[in-house]
C-alpha positions as CSV (number, residue, x, y, z in Angstrom):
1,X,0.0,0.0,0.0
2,X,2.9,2.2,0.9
3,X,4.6,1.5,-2.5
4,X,1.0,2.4,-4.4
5,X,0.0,5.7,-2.1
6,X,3.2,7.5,-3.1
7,X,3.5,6.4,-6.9
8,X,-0.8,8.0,-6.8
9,X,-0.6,10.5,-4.0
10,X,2.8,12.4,-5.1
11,X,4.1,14.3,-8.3
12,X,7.0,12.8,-9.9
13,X,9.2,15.7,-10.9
14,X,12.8,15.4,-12.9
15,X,15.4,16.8,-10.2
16,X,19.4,17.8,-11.4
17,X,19.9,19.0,-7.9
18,X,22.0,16.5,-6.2
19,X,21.6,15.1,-2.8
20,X,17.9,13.9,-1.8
21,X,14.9,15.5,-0.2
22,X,14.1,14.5,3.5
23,X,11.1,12.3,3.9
24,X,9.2,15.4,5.3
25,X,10.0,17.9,2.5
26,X,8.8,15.2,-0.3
27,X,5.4,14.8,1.7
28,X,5.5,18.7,2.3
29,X,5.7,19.7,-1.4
30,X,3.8,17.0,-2.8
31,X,6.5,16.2,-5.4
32,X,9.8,14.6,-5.3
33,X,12.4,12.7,-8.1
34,X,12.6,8.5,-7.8
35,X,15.2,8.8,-4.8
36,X,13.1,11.1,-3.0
37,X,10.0,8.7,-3.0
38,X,12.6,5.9,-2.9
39,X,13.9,7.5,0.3
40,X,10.5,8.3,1.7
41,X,9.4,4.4,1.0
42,X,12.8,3.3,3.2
43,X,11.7,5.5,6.1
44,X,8.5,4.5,6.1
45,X,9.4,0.6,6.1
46,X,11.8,1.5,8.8
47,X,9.3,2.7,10.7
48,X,7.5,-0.1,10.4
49,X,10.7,-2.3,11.7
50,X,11.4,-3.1,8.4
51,X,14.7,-3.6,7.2
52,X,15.5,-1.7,4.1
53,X,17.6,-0.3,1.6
54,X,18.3,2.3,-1.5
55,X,19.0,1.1,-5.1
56,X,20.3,3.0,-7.9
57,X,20.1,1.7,-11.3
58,X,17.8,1.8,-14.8
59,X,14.6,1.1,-15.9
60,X,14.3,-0.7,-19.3
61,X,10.5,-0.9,-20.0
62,X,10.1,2.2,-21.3
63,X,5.8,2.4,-21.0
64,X,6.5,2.2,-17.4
65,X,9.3,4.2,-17.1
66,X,9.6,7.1,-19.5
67,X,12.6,8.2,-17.1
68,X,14.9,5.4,-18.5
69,X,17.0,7.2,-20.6
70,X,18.4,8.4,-16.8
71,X,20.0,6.6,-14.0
72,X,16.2,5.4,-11.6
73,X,16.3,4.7,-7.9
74,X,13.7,2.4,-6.1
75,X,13.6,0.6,-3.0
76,X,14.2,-3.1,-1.4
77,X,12.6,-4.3,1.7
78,X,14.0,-7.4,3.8
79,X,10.7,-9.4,4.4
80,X,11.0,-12.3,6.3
81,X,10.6,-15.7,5.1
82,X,10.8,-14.2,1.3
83,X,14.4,-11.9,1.6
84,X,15.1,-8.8,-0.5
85,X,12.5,-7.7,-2.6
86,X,12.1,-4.1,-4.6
87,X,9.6,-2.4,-4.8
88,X,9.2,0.9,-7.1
89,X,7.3,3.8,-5.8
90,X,7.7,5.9,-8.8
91,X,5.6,3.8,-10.5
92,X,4.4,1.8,-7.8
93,X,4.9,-1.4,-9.3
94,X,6.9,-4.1,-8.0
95,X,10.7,-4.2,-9.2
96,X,10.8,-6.6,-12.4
97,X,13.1,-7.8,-14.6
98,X,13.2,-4.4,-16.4
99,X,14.9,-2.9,-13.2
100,X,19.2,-3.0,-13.7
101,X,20.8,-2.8,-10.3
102,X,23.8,-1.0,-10.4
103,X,24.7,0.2,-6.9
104,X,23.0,-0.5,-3.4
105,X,23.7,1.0,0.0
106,X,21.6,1.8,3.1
107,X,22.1,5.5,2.7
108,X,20.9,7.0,-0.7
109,X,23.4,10.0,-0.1
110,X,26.1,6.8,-0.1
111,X,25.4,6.2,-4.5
112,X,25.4,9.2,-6.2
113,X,24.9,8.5,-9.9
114,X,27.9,10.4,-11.0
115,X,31.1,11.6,-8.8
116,X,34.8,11.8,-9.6
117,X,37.6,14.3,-9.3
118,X,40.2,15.5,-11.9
119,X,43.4,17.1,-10.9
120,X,45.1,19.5,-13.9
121,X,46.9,22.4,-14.3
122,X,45.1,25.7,-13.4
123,X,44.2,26.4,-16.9
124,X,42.6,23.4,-17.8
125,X,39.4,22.6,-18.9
126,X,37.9,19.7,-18.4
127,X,34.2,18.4,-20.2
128,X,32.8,15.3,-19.7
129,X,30.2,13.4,-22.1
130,X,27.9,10.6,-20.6
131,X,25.6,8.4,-22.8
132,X,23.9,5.5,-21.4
133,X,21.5,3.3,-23.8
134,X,19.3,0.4,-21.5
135,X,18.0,-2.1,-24.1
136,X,16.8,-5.5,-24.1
137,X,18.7,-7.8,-26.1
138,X,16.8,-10.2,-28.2
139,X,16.4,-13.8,-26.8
């Protein structure tokens, strides 16, 4: 139900600022990106004594996930007796096949999508490019 209320209770809305909204600001505003209702799913399982934590990856399926051209963050919940399972409350569907894991932590602030240093003279200029194409590949 959790999963469901946020994906039809809350706006989805693209964010490029890093870092994540608080649980409270999310609800507050009404809107939030995929890690803020991903984080606001985690707090409430937790909560609930629920063990849980943050996943960053992509989305393939792209009728349910029109984001999945960008990196997607959803949620998995330890449930006793079944272990690790995701659940997405962008969409608030249940993770699938379509979901690609690529980094898991307890903390969302722990897997940014993007972070790196580069070290150059003082006159250098630096840019960086970044394509990623999700695609299924035929059976």
């Amino acid at each position: 139900k959790l999963n469901t209320r946020i994906a039809n209770e809350l706006r989805y809305q693209v964010r490029e600022e890093p870092g994540v909204q608080s649980p409270s600001q999310t609800l507050s505003s009404g809107t939030g990106s995929c890690r803020d209702f991903a984080t606001l799913f985690i707090e409430g399982c937790r909560q609930l004594g629920l063990a849980s934590r943050f996943i960053s990856g992509y989305v393939v399926n792209e009728t349910v996930a029109p984001w999945n051209t960008a990196t997607h963050a959803w949620a998995e919940v330890y449930l006793p007796g079944s272990g690790w399972r995701g659940f997405d409350p962008t969409s608030g569907l249940l993770v699938s096949g379509d979901h690609i894991a690529v980094a898991v932590h307890r903390h969302p602030e722990a897997v940014p999508p993007v972070s790196g240093s580069f070290v150059a003279a003082g006159n250098s200029q630096t840019t960086m490019t970044v394509e990623v194409n999700v695609s299924k590949i035929s059976d």
